[in-house]
C-alpha positions as CSV (number, residue, x, y, z in Angstrom):
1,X,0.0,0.0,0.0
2,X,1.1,3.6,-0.7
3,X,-0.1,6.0,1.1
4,X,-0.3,9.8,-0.5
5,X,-1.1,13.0,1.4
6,X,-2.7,15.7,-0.1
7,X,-3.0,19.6,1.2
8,X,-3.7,22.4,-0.3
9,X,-3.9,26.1,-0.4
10,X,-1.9,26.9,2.8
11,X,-2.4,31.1,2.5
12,X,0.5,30.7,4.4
13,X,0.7,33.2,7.5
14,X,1.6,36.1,8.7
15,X,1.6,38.0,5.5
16,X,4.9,39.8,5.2
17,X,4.6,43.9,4.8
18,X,4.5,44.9,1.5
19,X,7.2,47.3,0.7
20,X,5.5,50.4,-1.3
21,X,6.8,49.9,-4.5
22,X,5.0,46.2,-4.7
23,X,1.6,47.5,-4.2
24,X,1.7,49.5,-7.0
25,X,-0.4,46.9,-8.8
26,X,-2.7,44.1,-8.2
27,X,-1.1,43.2,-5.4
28,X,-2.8,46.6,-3.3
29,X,-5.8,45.1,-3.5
30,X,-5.2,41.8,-2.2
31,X,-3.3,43.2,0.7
32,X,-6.6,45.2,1.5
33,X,-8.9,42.1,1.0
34,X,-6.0,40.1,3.8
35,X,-6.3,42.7,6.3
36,X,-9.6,43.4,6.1
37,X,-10.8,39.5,5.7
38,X,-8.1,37.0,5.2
39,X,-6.1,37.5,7.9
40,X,-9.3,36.1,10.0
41,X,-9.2,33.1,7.9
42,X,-6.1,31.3,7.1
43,X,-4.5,30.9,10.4
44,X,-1.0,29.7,11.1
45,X,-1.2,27.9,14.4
46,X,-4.3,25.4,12.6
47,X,-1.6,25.3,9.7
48,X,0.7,24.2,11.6
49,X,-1.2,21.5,13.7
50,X,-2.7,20.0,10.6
51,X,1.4,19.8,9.5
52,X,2.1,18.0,12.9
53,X,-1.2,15.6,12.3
54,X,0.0,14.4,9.0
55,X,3.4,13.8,9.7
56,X,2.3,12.0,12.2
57,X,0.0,9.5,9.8
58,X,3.8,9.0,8.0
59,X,3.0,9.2,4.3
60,X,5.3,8.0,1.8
61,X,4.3,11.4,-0.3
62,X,3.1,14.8,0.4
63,X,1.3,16.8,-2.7
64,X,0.3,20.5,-2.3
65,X,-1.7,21.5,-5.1
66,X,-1.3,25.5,-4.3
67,X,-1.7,29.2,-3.2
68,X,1.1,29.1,-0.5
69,X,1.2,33.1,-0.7
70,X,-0.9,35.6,-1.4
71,X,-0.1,38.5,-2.7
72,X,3.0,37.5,-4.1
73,X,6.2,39.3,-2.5
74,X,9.5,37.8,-2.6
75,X,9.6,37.7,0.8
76,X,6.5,35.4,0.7
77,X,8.3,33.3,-1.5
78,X,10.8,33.1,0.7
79,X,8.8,32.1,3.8
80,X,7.1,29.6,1.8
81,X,10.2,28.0,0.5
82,X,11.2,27.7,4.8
83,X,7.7,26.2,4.8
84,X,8.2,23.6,2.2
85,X,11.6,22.3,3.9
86,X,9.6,21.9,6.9
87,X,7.4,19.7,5.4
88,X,10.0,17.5,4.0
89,X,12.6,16.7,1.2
90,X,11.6,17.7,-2.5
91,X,11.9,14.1,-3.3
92,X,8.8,13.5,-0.6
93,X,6.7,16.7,-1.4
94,X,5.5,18.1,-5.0
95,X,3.7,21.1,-5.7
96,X,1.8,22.5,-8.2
97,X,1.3,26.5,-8.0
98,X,-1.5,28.2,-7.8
99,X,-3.6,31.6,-9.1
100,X,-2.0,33.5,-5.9
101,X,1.8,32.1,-6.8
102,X,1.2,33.9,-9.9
103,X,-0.8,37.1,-8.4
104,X,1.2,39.2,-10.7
105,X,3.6,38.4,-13.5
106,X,6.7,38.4,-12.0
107,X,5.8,35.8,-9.6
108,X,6.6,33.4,-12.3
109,X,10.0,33.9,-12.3
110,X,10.0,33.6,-8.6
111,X,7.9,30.3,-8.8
112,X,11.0,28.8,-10.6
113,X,13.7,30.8,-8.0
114,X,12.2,29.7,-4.8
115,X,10.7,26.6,-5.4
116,X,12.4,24.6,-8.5
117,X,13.2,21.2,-6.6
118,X,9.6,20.7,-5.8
119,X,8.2,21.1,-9.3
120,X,10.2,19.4,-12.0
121,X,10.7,15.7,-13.5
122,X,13.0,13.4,-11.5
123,X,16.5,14.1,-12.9
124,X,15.7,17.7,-14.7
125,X,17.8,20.7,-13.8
126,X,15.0,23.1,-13.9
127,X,11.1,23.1,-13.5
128,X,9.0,22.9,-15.8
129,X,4.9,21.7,-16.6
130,X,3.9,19.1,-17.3
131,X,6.4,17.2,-14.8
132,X,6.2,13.9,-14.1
133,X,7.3,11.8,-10.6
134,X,7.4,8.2,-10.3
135,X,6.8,7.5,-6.7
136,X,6.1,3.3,-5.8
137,X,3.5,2.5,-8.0
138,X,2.2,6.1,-8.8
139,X,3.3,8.8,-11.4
140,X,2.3,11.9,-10.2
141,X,1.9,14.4,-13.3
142,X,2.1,18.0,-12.0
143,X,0.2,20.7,-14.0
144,X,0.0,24.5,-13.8
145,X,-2.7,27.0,-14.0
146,X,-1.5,29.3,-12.4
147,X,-1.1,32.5,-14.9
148,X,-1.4,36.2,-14.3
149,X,-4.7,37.9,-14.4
150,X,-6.3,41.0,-14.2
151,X,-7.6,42.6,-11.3
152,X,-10.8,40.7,-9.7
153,X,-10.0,37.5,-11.4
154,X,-9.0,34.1,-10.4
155,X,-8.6,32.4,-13.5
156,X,-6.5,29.2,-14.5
157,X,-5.0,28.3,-17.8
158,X,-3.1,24.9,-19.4
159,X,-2.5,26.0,-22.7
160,X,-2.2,23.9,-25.2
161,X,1.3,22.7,-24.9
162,X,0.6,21.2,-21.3
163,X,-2.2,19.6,-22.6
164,X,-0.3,18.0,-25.5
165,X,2.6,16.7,-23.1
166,X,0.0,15.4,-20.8
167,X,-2.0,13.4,-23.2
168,X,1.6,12.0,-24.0
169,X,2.2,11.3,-20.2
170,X,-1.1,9.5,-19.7
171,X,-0.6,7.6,-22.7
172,X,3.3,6.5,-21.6
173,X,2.5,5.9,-18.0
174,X,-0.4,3.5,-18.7
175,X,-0.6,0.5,-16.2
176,X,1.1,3.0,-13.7
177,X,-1.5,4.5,-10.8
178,X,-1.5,7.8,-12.5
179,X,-2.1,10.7,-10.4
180,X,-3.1,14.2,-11.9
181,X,-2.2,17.4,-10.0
182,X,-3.6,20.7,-10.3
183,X,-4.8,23.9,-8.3
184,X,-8.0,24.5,-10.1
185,X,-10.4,21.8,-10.9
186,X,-11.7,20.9,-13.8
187,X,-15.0,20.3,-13.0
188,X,-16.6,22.5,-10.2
189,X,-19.6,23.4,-7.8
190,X,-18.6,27.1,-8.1
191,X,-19.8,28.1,-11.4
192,X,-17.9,31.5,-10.9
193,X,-16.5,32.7,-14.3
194,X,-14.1,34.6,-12.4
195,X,-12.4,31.6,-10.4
196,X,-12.9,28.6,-13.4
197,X,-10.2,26.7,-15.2
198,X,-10.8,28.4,-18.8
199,X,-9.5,25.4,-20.6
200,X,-11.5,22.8,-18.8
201,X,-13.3,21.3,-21.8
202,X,-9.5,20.9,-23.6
203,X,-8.5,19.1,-20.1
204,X,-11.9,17.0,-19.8
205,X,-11.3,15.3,-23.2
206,X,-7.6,14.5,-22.9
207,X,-9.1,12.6,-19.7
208,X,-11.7,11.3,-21.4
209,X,-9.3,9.6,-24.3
210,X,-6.1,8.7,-22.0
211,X,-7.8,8.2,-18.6
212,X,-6.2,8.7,-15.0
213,X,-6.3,6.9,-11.8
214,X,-7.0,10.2,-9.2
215,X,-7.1,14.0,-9.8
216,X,-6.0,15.9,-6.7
217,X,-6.9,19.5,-6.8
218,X,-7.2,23.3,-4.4
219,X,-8.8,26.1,-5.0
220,X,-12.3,26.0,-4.2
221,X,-11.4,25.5,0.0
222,X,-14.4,23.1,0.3
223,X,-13.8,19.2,1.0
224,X,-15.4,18.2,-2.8
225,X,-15.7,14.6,-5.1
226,X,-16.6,14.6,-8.5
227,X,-16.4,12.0,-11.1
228,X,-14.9,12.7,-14.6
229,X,-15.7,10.2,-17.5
230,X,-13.0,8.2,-18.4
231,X,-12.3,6.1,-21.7
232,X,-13.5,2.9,-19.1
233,X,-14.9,4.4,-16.3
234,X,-14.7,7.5,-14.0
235,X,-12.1,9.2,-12.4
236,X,-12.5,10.7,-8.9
237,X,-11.2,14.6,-8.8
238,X,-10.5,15.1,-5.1
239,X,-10.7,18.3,-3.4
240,X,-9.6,19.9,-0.2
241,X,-10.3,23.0,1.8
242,X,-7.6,25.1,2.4
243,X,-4.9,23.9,5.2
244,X,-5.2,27.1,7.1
245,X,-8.9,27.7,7.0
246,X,-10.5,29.2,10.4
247,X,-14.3,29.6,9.6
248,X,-17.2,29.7,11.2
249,X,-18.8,27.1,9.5
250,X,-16.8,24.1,10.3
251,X,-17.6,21.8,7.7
252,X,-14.8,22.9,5.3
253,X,-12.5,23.9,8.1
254,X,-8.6,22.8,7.7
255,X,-8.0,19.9,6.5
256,X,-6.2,17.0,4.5
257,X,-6.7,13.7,2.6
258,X,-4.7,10.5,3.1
259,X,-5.1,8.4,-0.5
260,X,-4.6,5.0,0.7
261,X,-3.9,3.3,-2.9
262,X,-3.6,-0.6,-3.4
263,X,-3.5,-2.8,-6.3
264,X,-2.5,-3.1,-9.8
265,X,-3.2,-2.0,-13.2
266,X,-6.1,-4.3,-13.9
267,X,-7.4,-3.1,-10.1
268,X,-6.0,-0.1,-8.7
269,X,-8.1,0.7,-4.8
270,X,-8.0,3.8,-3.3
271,X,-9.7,4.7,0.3
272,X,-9.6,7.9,1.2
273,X,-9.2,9.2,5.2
274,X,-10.1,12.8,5.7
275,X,-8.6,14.5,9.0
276,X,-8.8,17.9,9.7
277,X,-10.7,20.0,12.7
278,X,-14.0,18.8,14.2
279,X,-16.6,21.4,15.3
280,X,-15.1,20.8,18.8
281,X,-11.4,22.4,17.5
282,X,-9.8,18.7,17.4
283,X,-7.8,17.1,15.1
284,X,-9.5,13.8,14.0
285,X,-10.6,11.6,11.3
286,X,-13.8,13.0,9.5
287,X,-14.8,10.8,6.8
288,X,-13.4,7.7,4.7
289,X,-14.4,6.9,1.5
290,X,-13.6,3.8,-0.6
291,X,-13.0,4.6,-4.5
292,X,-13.8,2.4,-6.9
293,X,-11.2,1.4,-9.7
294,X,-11.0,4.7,-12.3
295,X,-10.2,5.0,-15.9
Protein backbone atom coordinates (compact mmCIF):
# COMPACT_ATOMS: atom_id res chain seq x y z
CA UNK A 1 0.00 0.00 0.00
CA UNK A 2 1.14 3.65 -0.66
CA UNK A 3 -0.06 6.03 1.14
CA UNK A 4 -0.30 9.76 -0.50
CA UNK A 5 -1.13 13.02 1.35
CA UNK A 6 -2.72 15.75 -0.06
CA UNK A 7 -3.02 19.62 1.17
CA UNK A 8 -3.69 22.45 -0.25
CA UNK A 9 -3.95 26.08 -0.38
CA UNK A 10 -1.90 26.91 2.80
CA UNK A 11 -2.42 31.08 2.50
CA UNK A 12 0.54 30.68 4.41
CA UNK A 13 0.74 33.25 7.51
CA UNK A 14 1.58 36.06 8.69
CA UNK A 15 1.62 37.98 5.48
CA UNK A 16 4.94 39.83 5.25
CA UNK A 17 4.63 43.88 4.77
CA UNK A 18 4.53 44.86 1.47
CA UNK A 19 7.15 47.34 0.67
CA UNK A 20 5.55 50.40 -1.28
CA UNK A 21 6.76 49.91 -4.55
CA UNK A 22 4.99 46.21 -4.68
CA UNK A 23 1.64 47.50 -4.16
CA UNK A 24 1.74 49.47 -7.05
CA UNK A 25 -0.40 46.90 -8.80
CA UNK A 26 -2.74 44.11 -8.22
CA UNK A 27 -1.14 43.23 -5.40
CA UNK A 28 -2.79 46.57 -3.26
CA UNK A 29 -5.81 45.08 -3.53
CA UNK A 30 -5.19 41.80 -2.21
CA UNK A 31 -3.34 43.17 0.73
CA UNK A 32 -6.59 45.24 1.51
CA UNK A 33 -8.86 42.06 1.01
CA UNK A 34 -6.02 40.08 3.79
CA UNK A 35 -6.27 42.74 6.29
CA UNK A 36 -9.63 43.37 6.13
CA UNK A 37 -10.79 39.48 5.67
CA UNK A 38 -8.11 36.96 5.24
CA UNK A 39 -6.05 37.46 7.86
CA UNK A 40 -9.32 36.15 10.01
CA UNK A 41 -9.23 33.13 7.89
CA UNK A 42 -6.10 31.35 7.05
CA UNK A 43 -4.50 30.90 10.38
CA UNK A 44 -1.03 29.74 11.12
CA UNK A 45 -1.18 27.87 14.42
CA UNK A 46 -4.30 25.43 12.60
CA UNK A 47 -1.61 25.34 9.72
CA UNK A 48 0.72 24.21 11.64
CA UNK A 49 -1.17 21.48 13.75
CA UNK A 50 -2.72 20.02 10.60
CA UNK A 51 1.42 19.80 9.48
CA UNK A 52 2.14 18.01 12.90
CA UNK A 53 -1.18 15.55 12.35
CA UNK A 54 0.03 14.44 9.04
CA UNK A 55 3.45 13.76 9.68
CA UNK A 56 2.32 12.03 12.17
CA UNK A 57 0.03 9.54 9.80
CA UNK A 58 3.76 9.02 7.97
CA UNK A 59 2.99 9.21 4.34
CA UNK A 60 5.34 7.97 1.80
CA UNK A 61 4.31 11.43 -0.26
CA UNK A 62 3.07 14.79 0.40
CA UNK A 63 1.31 16.77 -2.66
CA UNK A 64 0.35 20.46 -2.34
CA UNK A 65 -1.69 21.51 -5.14
CA UNK A 66 -1.29 25.55 -4.30
CA UNK A 67 -1.66 29.17 -3.21
CA UNK A 68 1.10 29.11 -0.46
CA UNK A 69 1.23 33.10 -0.69
CA UNK A 70 -0.92 35.59 -1.39
CA UNK A 71 -0.14 38.47 -2.72
CA UNK A 72 3.04 37.45 -4.15
CA UNK A 73 6.17 39.32 -2.50
CA UNK A 74 9.47 37.80 -2.62
CA UNK A 75 9.64 37.67 0.84
CA UNK A 76 6.47 35.41 0.71
CA UNK A 77 8.30 33.25 -1.46
CA UNK A 78 10.82 33.09 0.71
CA UNK A 79 8.84 32.14 3.76
CA UNK A 80 7.07 29.57 1.84
CA UNK A 81 10.22 28.04 0.47
CA UNK A 82 11.22 27.72 4.81
CA UNK A 83 7.73 26.23 4.77
CA UNK A 84 8.21 23.56 2.22
CA UNK A 85 11.57 22.33 3.91
CA UNK A 86 9.56 21.87 6.88
CA UNK A 87 7.37 19.68 5.40
CA UNK A 88 9.97 17.46 4.04
CA UNK A 89 12.63 16.71 1.17
CA UNK A 90 11.62 17.74 -2.55
CA UNK A 91 11.87 14.10 -3.32
CA UNK A 92 8.75 13.52 -0.59
CA UNK A 93 6.70 16.67 -1.43
CA UNK A 94 5.51 18.09 -4.99
CA UNK A 95 3.71 21.14 -5.68
CA UNK A 96 1.75 22.48 -8.16
CA UNK A 97 1.35 26.47 -8.03
CA UNK A 98 -1.50 28.21 -7.78
CA UNK A 99 -3.64 31.57 -9.15
CA UNK A 100 -1.98 33.54 -5.89
CA UNK A 101 1.77 32.11 -6.80
CA UNK A 102 1.18 33.88 -9.87
CA UNK A 103 -0.79 37.10 -8.38
CA UNK A 104 1.20 39.18 -10.68
CA UNK A 105 3.56 38.41 -13.54
CA UNK A 106 6.71 38.44 -11.97
CA UNK A 107 5.79 35.78 -9.61
CA UNK A 108 6.58 33.41 -12.33
CA UNK A 109 10.03 33.91 -12.29
CA UNK A 110 10.01 33.59 -8.60
CA UNK A 111 7.90 30.32 -8.81
CA UNK A 112 11.05 28.79 -10.55
CA UNK A 113 13.72 30.77 -8.04
CA UNK A 114 12.24 29.67 -4.82
CA UNK A 115 10.71 26.61 -5.38
CA UNK A 116 12.42 24.55 -8.54
CA UNK A 117 13.23 21.20 -6.62
CA UNK A 118 9.63 20.71 -5.83
CA UNK A 119 8.23 21.10 -9.26
CA UNK A 120 10.24 19.40 -12.03
CA UNK A 121 10.68 15.65 -13.46
CA UNK A 122 12.97 13.40 -11.53
CA UNK A 123 16.48 14.07 -12.94
CA UNK A 124 15.72 17.65 -14.68
CA UNK A 125 17.78 20.68 -13.79
CA UNK A 126 15.01 23.08 -13.90
CA UNK A 127 11.07 23.09 -13.47
CA UNK A 128 8.98 22.89 -15.85
CA UNK A 129 4.95 21.69 -16.62
CA UNK A 130 3.91 19.12 -17.27
CA UNK A 131 6.42 17.18 -14.83
CA UNK A 132 6.16 13.87 -14.09
CA UNK A 133 7.29 11.76 -10.59
CA UNK A 134 7.37 8.17 -10.33
CA UNK A 135 6.78 7.48 -6.70
CA UNK A 136 6.10 3.32 -5.85
CA UNK A 137 3.51 2.45 -7.95
CA UNK A 138 2.23 6.13 -8.80
CA UNK A 139 3.26 8.76 -11.38
CA UNK A 140 2.31 11.85 -10.21
CA UNK A 141 1.94 14.37 -13.33
CA UNK A 142 2.09 17.95 -12.00
CA UNK A 143 0.22 20.74 -14.04
CA UNK A 144 0.04 24.46 -13.79
CA UNK A 145 -2.70 27.02 -13.96
CA UNK A 146 -1.52 29.26 -12.45
CA UNK A 147 -1.07 32.49 -14.91
CA UNK A 148 -1.44 36.18 -14.27
CA UNK A 149 -4.69 37.90 -14.42
CA UNK A 150 -6.34 41.04 -14.17
CA UNK A 151 -7.58 42.65 -11.31
CA UNK A 152 -10.84 40.70 -9.65
CA UNK A 153 -10.01 37.48 -11.41
CA UNK A 154 -8.99 34.09 -10.40
CA UNK A 155 -8.61 32.40 -13.46
CA UNK A 156 -6.47 29.23 -14.55
CA UNK A 157 -4.97 28.28 -17.75
CA UNK A 158 -3.05 24.87 -19.36
CA UNK A 159 -2.49 25.97 -22.68
CA UNK A 160 -2.25 23.91 -25.16
CA UNK A 161 1.26 22.72 -24.90
CA UNK A 162 0.57 21.20 -21.29
CA UNK A 163 -2.24 19.62 -22.58
CA UNK A 164 -0.33 17.96 -25.53
CA UNK A 165 2.58 16.68 -23.09
CA UNK A 166 0.02 15.43 -20.76
CA UNK A 167 -1.97 13.42 -23.21
CA UNK A 168 1.62 11.99 -23.99
CA UNK A 169 2.25 11.29 -20.24
CA UNK A 170 -1.14 9.53 -19.65
CA UNK A 171 -0.61 7.58 -22.67
CA UNK A 172 3.35 6.53 -21.60
CA UNK A 173 2.46 5.93 -17.98
CA UNK A 174 -0.43 3.54 -18.71
CA UNK A 175 -0.56 0.55 -16.15
CA UNK A 176 1.11 3.02 -13.70
CA UNK A 177 -1.47 4.49 -10.80
CA UNK A 178 -1.52 7.80 -12.49
CA UNK A 179 -2.14 10.73 -10.36
CA UNK A 180 -3.06 14.19 -11.87
CA UNK A 181 -2.16 17.37 -9.99
CA UNK A 182 -3.60 20.73 -10.35
CA UNK A 183 -4.76 23.89 -8.31
CA UNK A 184 -7.98 24.53 -10.10
CA UNK A 185 -10.38 21.83 -10.94
CA UNK A 186 -11.66 20.90 -13.80
CA UNK A 187 -14.97 20.35 -13.02
CA UNK A 188 -16.62 22.46 -10.17
CA UNK A 189 -19.62 23.35 -7.77
CA UNK A 190 -18.56 27.10 -8.06
CA UNK A 191 -19.77 28.13 -11.43
CA UNK A 192 -17.92 31.54 -10.88
CA UNK A 193 -16.51 32.69 -14.29
CA UNK A 194 -14.06 34.57 -12.43
CA UNK A 195 -12.39 31.59 -10.39
CA UNK A 196 -12.91 28.56 -13.35
CA UNK A 197 -10.18 26.71 -15.24
CA UNK A 198 -10.76 28.43 -18.75
CA UNK A 199 -9.54 25.41 -20.58
CA UNK A 200 -11.47 22.79 -18.78
CA UNK A 201 -13.34 21.28 -21.83
CA UNK A 202 -9.51 20.92 -23.59
CA UNK A 203 -8.52 19.07 -20.11
CA UNK A 204 -11.86 17.05 -19.76
CA UNK A 205 -11.27 15.34 -23.23
CA UNK A 206 -7.61 14.49 -22.86
CA UNK A 207 -9.07 12.61 -19.73
CA UNK A 208 -11.66 11.28 -21.44
CA UNK A 209 -9.35 9.59 -24.30
CA UNK A 210 -6.12 8.66 -22.04
CA UNK A 211 -7.76 8.21 -18.55
CA UNK A 212 -6.21 8.73 -14.96
CA UNK A 213 -6.34 6.95 -11.76
CA UNK A 214 -7.02 10.19 -9.18
CA UNK A 215 -7.08 13.97 -9.82
CA UNK A 216 -6.00 15.91 -6.75
CA UNK A 217 -6.93 19.47 -6.76
CA UNK A 218 -7.24 23.26 -4.43
CA UNK A 219 -8.82 26.13 -5.00
CA UNK A 220 -12.27 25.99 -4.20
CA UNK A 221 -11.38 25.54 -0.02
CA UNK A 222 -14.44 23.07 0.31
CA UNK A 223 -13.85 19.16 0.95
CA UNK A 224 -15.37 18.19 -2.83
CA UNK A 225 -15.73 14.64 -5.07
CA UNK A 226 -16.61 14.62 -8.52
CA UNK A 227 -16.44 11.98 -11.11
CA UNK A 228 -14.90 12.66 -14.56
CA UNK A 229 -15.71 10.20 -17.46
CA UNK A 230 -12.97 8.17 -18.39
CA UNK A 231 -12.30 6.06 -21.66
CA UNK A 232 -13.49 2.93 -19.09
CA UNK A 233 -14.88 4.36 -16.31
CA UNK A 234 -14.67 7.48 -14.01
CA UNK A 235 -12.10 9.24 -12.44
CA UNK A 236 -12.47 10.67 -8.90
CA UNK A 237 -11.24 14.62 -8.80
CA UNK A 238 -10.53 15.13 -5.06
CA UNK A 239 -10.70 18.33 -3.41
CA UNK A 240 -9.62 19.95 -0.21
CA UNK A 241 -10.34 22.98 1.82
CA UNK A 242 -7.63 25.11 2.41
CA UNK A 243 -4.90 23.91 5.19
CA UNK A 244 -5.17 27.14 7.07
CA UNK A 245 -8.94 27.67 6.99
CA UNK A 246 -10.46 29.16 10.41
CA UNK A 247 -14.35 29.63 9.63
CA UNK A 248 -17.21 29.70 11.20
CA UNK A 249 -18.83 27.07 9.51
CA UNK A 250 -16.78 24.08 10.28
CA UNK A 251 -17.63 21.84 7.69
CA UNK A 252 -14.78 22.94 5.29
CA UNK A 253 -12.45 23.92 8.10
CA UNK A 254 -8.58 22.82 7.66
CA UNK A 255 -7.96 19.87 6.53
CA UNK A 256 -6.17 16.95 4.54
CA UNK A 257 -6.75 13.72 2.63
CA UNK A 258 -4.65 10.45 3.10
CA UNK A 259 -5.12 8.41 -0.46
CA UNK A 260 -4.56 5.00 0.74
CA UNK A 261 -3.91 3.34 -2.91
CA UNK A 262 -3.59 -0.62 -3.40
CA UNK A 263 -3.53 -2.85 -6.34
CA UNK A 264 -2.54 -3.06 -9.77
CA UNK A 265 -3.21 -2.01 -13.16
CA UNK A 266 -6.05 -4.27 -13.94
CA UNK A 267 -7.43 -3.12 -10.13
CA UNK A 268 -6.02 -0.15 -8.74
CA UNK A 269 -8.13 0.73 -4.85
CA UNK A 270 -8.00 3.79 -3.26
CA UNK A 271 -9.72 4.65 0.33
CA UNK A 272 -9.55 7.90 1.23
CA UNK A 273 -9.20 9.24 5.19
CA UNK A 274 -10.11 12.77 5.68
CA UNK A 275 -8.59 14.53 9.01
CA UNK A 276 -8.84 17.91 9.68
CA UNK A 277 -10.73 20.04 12.70
CA UNK A 278 -13.96 18.84 14.16
CA UNK A 279 -16.58 21.41 15.34
CA UNK A 280 -15.11 20.81 18.77
CA UNK A 281 -11.43 22.42 17.50
CA UNK A 282 -9.79 18.68 17.36
CA UNK A 283 -7.81 17.14 15.08
CA UNK A 284 -9.51 13.85 14.04
CA UNK A 285 -10.60 11.59 11.27
CA UNK A 286 -13.78 12.97 9.48
CA UNK A 287 -14.79 10.82 6.76
CA UNK A 288 -13.36 7.65 4.74
CA UNK A 289 -14.40 6.94 1.53
CA UNK A 290 -13.61 3.82 -0.60
CA UNK A 291 -13.01 4.57 -4.52
CA UNK A 292 -13.77 2.41 -6.86
CA UNK A 293 -11.15 1.36 -9.71
CA UNK A 294 -10.96 4.75 -12.29
CA UNK A 295 -10.21 4.97 -15.92
Amino acid sequence: MFILAHLSDPHLAPLPEPRLAELASKRVLGYLHWRRTRVKIHRRERLDALVRDLKAQTPDHLAVTGDLVNVATAAEFAQARAWLAGLGDPYDVTLVPGNHDAYVRAALAMQAEYWPDYMRDDGANAPGFPFVRRRGPLALIGLSTSVPTPPFMATGRLGSAQLARLDTLLAEHAGRCRVVLIHHPPRTRNSSRIKRLVDADALLAVLRRRGAELLLHGHDHVHALERLEGPNGTIAALGVPSASAALPDSRHAAAYNLCRIDGDASDWRCTVVTRGFAPDGAIGELARRDLAGSA
